[in-house]
C-alpha positions as CSV (number, residue, x, y, z in Angstrom):
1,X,39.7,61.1,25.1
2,X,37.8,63.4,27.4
3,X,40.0,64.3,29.6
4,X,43.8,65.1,30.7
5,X,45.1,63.5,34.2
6,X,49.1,63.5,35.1
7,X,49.7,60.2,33.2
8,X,48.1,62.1,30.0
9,X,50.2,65.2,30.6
10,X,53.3,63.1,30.6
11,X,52.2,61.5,27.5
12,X,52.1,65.6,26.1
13,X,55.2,66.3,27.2
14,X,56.7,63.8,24.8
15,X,54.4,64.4,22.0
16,X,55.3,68.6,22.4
17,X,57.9,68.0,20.6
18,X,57.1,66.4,17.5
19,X,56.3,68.3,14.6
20,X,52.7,69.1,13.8
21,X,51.1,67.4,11.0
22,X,47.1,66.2,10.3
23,X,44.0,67.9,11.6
24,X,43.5,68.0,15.1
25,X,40.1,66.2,16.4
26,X,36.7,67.9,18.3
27,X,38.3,67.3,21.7
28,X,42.5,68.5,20.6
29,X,43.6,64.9,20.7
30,X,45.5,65.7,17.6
31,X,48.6,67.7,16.6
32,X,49.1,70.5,16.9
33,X,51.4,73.9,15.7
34,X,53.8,75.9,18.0
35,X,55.0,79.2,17.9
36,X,58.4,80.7,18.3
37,X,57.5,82.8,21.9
38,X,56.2,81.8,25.1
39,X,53.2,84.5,24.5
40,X,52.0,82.8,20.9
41,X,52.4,79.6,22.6
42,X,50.1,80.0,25.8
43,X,47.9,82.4,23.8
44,X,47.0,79.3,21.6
45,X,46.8,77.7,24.8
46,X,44.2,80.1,26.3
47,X,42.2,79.2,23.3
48,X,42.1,76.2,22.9
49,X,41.2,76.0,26.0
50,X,38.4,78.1,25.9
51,X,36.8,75.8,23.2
52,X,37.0,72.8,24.8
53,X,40.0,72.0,23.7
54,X,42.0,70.1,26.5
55,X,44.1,68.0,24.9
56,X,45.5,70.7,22.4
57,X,45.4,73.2,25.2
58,X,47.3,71.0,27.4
59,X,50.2,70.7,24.7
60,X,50.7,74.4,24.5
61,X,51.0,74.7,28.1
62,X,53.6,72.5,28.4
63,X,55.3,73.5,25.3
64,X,55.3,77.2,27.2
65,X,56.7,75.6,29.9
66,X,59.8,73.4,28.9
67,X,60.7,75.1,26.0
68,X,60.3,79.1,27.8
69,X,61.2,78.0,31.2
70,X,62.0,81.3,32.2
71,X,59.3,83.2,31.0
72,X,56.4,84.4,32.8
73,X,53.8,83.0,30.5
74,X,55.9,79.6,31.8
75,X,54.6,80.0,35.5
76,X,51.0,80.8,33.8
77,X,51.3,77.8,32.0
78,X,51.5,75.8,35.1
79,X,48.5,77.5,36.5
80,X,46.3,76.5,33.0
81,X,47.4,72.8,33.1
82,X,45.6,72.5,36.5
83,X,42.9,74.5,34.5
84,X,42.8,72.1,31.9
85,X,42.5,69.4,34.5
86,X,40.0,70.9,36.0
87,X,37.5,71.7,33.0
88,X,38.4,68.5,31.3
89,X,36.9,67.0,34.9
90,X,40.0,65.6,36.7
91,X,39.3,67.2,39.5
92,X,41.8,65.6,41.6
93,X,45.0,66.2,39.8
94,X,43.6,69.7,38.9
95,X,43.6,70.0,43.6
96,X,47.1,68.8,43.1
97,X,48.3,71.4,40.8
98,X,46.6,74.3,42.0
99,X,48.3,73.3,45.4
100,X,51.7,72.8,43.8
101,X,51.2,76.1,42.1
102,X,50.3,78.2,45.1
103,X,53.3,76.4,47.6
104,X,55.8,77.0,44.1
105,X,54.7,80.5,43.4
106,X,53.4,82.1,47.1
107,X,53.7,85.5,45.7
108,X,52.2,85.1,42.4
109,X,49.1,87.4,41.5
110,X,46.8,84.4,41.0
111,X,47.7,83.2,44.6
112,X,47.7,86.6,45.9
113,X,44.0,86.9,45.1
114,X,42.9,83.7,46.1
115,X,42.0,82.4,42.9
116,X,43.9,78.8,43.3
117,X,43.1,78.2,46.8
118,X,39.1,79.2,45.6
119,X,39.9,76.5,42.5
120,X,40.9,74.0,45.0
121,X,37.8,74.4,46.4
122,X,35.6,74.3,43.4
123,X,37.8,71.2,42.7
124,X,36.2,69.2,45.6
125,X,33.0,70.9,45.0
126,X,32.6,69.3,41.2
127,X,32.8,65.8,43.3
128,X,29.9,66.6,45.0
129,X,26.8,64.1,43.8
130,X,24.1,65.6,41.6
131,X,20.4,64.7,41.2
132,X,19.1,62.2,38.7
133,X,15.4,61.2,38.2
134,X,16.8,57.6,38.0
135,X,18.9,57.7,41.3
136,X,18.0,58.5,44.9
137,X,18.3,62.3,45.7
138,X,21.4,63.6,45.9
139,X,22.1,64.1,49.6
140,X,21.5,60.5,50.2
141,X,24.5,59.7,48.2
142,X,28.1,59.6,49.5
143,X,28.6,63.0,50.8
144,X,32.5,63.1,51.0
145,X,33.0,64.8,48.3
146,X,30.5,67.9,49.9
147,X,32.6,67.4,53.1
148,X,35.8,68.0,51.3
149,X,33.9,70.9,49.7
150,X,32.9,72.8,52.7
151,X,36.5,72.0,54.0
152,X,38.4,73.5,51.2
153,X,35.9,76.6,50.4
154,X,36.2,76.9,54.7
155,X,40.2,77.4,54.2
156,X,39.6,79.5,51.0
157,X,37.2,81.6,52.3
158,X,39.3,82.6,56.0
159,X,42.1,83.6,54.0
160,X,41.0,85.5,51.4
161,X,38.1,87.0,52.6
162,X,38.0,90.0,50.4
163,X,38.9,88.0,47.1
164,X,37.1,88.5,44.1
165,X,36.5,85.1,44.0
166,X,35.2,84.9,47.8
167,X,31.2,85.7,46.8
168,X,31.1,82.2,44.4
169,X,32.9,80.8,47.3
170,X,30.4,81.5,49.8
171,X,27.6,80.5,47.3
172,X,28.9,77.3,47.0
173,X,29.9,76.4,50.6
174,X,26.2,77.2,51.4
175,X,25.0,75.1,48.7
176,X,27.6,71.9,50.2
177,X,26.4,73.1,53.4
178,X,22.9,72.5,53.1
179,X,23.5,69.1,51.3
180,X,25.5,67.8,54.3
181,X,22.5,69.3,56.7
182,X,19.8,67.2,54.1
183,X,21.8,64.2,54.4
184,X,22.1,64.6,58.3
185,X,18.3,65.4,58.5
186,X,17.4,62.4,56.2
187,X,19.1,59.8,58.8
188,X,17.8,61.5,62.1
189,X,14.0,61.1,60.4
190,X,15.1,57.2,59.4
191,X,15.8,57.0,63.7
192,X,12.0,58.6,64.1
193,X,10.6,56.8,62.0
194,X,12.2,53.9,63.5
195,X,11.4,54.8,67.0
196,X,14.9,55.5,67.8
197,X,15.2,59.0,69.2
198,X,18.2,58.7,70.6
199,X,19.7,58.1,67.5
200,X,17.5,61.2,65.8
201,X,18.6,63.3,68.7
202,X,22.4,63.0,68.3
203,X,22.0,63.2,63.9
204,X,20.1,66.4,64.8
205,X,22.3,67.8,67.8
206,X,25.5,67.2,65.0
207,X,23.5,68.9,62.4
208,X,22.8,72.4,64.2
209,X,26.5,72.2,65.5
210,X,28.3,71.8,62.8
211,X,25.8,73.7,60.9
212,X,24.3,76.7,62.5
213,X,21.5,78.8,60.8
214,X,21.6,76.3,58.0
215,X,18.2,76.1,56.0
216,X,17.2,73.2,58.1
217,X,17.5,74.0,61.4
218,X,14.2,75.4,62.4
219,X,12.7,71.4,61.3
220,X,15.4,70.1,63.0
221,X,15.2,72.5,66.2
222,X,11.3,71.1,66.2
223,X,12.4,67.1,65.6
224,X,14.7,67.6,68.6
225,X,12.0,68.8,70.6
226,X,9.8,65.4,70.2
227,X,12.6,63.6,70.1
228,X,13.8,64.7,73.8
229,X,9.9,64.4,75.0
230,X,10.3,60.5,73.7
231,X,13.2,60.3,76.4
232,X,11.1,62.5,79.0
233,X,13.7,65.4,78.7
234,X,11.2,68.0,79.1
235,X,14.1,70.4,79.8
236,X,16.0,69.9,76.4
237,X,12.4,69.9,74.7
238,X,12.1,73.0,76.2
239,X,15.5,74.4,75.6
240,X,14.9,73.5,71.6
241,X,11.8,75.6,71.4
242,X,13.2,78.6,72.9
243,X,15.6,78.5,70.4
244,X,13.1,78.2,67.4
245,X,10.9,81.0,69.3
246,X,14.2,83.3,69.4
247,X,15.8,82.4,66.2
248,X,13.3,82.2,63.9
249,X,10.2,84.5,65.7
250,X,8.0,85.0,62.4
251,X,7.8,81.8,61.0
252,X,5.2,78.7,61.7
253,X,7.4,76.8,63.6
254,X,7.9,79.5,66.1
255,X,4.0,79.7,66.2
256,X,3.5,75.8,67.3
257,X,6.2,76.2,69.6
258,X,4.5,78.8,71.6
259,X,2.2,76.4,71.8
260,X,3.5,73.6,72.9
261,X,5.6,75.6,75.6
262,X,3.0,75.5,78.4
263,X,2.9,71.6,78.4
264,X,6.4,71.6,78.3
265,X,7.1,73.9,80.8
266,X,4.3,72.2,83.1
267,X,6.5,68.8,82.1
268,X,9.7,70.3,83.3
269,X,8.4,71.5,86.7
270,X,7.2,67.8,87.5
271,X,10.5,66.7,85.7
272,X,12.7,69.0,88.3
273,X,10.3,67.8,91.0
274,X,10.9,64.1,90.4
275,X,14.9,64.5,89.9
276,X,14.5,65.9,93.8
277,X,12.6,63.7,94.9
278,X,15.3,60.6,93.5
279,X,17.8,63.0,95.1
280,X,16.5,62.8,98.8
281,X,15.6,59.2,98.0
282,X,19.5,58.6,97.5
283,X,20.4,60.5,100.5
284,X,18.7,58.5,103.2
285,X,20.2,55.2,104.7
């Protein structure tokens, strides 16, 4: 058995109070032996699960919990069963208790500091897809899990800004970040490819909104540019490369930008001279 889950933890709660008896197994399937104090109880907790032992570890915690309900190391307890969730890979029921934690216990330390908001965040950030050599690359997987991520890391990070979990929070949001922006660049080149700018344009346009300065915008500032000559839009062609020319000025981009920016500004003149032009033509009788 890998892993806890609620319906598992209710299964514990029945079995913490049998006696112990046998050896207990690799993964702490097994029994196991309680103490006579809260503090022995989720110590052996702590420990087991620190060696991978969720199943034990979960039994301790809830031990500590119905048997020293008013205890401290009873609130803790509730804390480490969404840690044992969450290491044991139920990633969902370890969101839930982290969140039933923090709105149970507002003023508890491990609120306080940010650390279960930051664990609900890590939570959805474990569902994001990995790479495999056997399977496509990761951001052309279902991305709602990296959604979620940069969601919950977003809430994390606004209101504990100074936590001491807020650099790993950053870190990862970047790293969900720029697999959402890789997924969003990888369907506006299927539209190019394709010959379908106006589909590339609005994949790219939702990409550096929802995303700005994300690794990819300076290709996807460029894309846009061709994408809004394919629709004769010399004007947002030319809006696209002042932004790579501004944004990023040293890199190569920036360099074929400059350019391209005579054409395109000769393109827009003639653009703003034909838009007149179907202006007066409207006009008359």
């Amino acid at each position: 058995m890998k892993g806890l889950g609620l319906g598992t933890l209710v299964t514990v709660l029945a079995l913490a109070v049998l006696p112990a008896c046998g050896p207990r197994s690799a993964d702490g399937s097994g029994p196991v032996s309680y103490k006579d104090s809260a503090r022995e109880n989720y110590e052996k907790g702590m420990k087991a699960l620190k060696d991978d032992e969720y199943i034990a570890a979960a039994k301790y915690f809830v031990y500590t919990k119905t048997r020293f309900p008013f205890s401290q190391y009873s609130v803790l307890a509730e804390l480490r069963l969404a840690d044992a969730d969450m290491e044991s890979g139920h990633n969902v029921e370890a969101a839930d208790g982290y969140r039933q934690f923090a709105k149970a216990h507002p003023n508890h330390e491990m609120v306080i500091n940010g650390y279960a908001q930051f664990r609900v965040g890590e939570a959805a950030y474990k569902q994001i897809p990995e790479d495999f050599w056997l399977t496509p690359p990761a951001y052309e997987k279902d991305q709602s899990g990296t959604v979620d991520a940069v969601r919950e890391l977003g809430i994390f990070l606004d209101r504990y800004p100074s936590s001491p979990y807020a650099a790993k929070g950053r870190e990862k949001r970047a790293r969900a970040i720029k697999m959402l922006a890789q997924s969003e660049m990888m369907v506006a080149r299927f539209y190019w490819r394709r010959d379908r700018p106006r589909g590339t344009i609005l994949r790219l346009e939702s990409l550096i909104r929802k995303f700005p300065g994300n690794a990819l915008e300076e290709d996807a500032l460029m894309l846009l540019a061709r994408a809004y000559l394919a629709l004769e839009r010399p004007d947002h062609a030319q809006r696209a490369y002042l932004l790579v020319i501004s944004k990023y000025p040293e890199g190569s981009a920036a360099a074929q930008a400059r350019g391209r920016l005579p054409e395109v500004e000769r393109a827009v003149e003639q653009w703003k001279l034909q838009q007149e032009q179907r202006k007066q033509q409207q006009k008359q009788p």
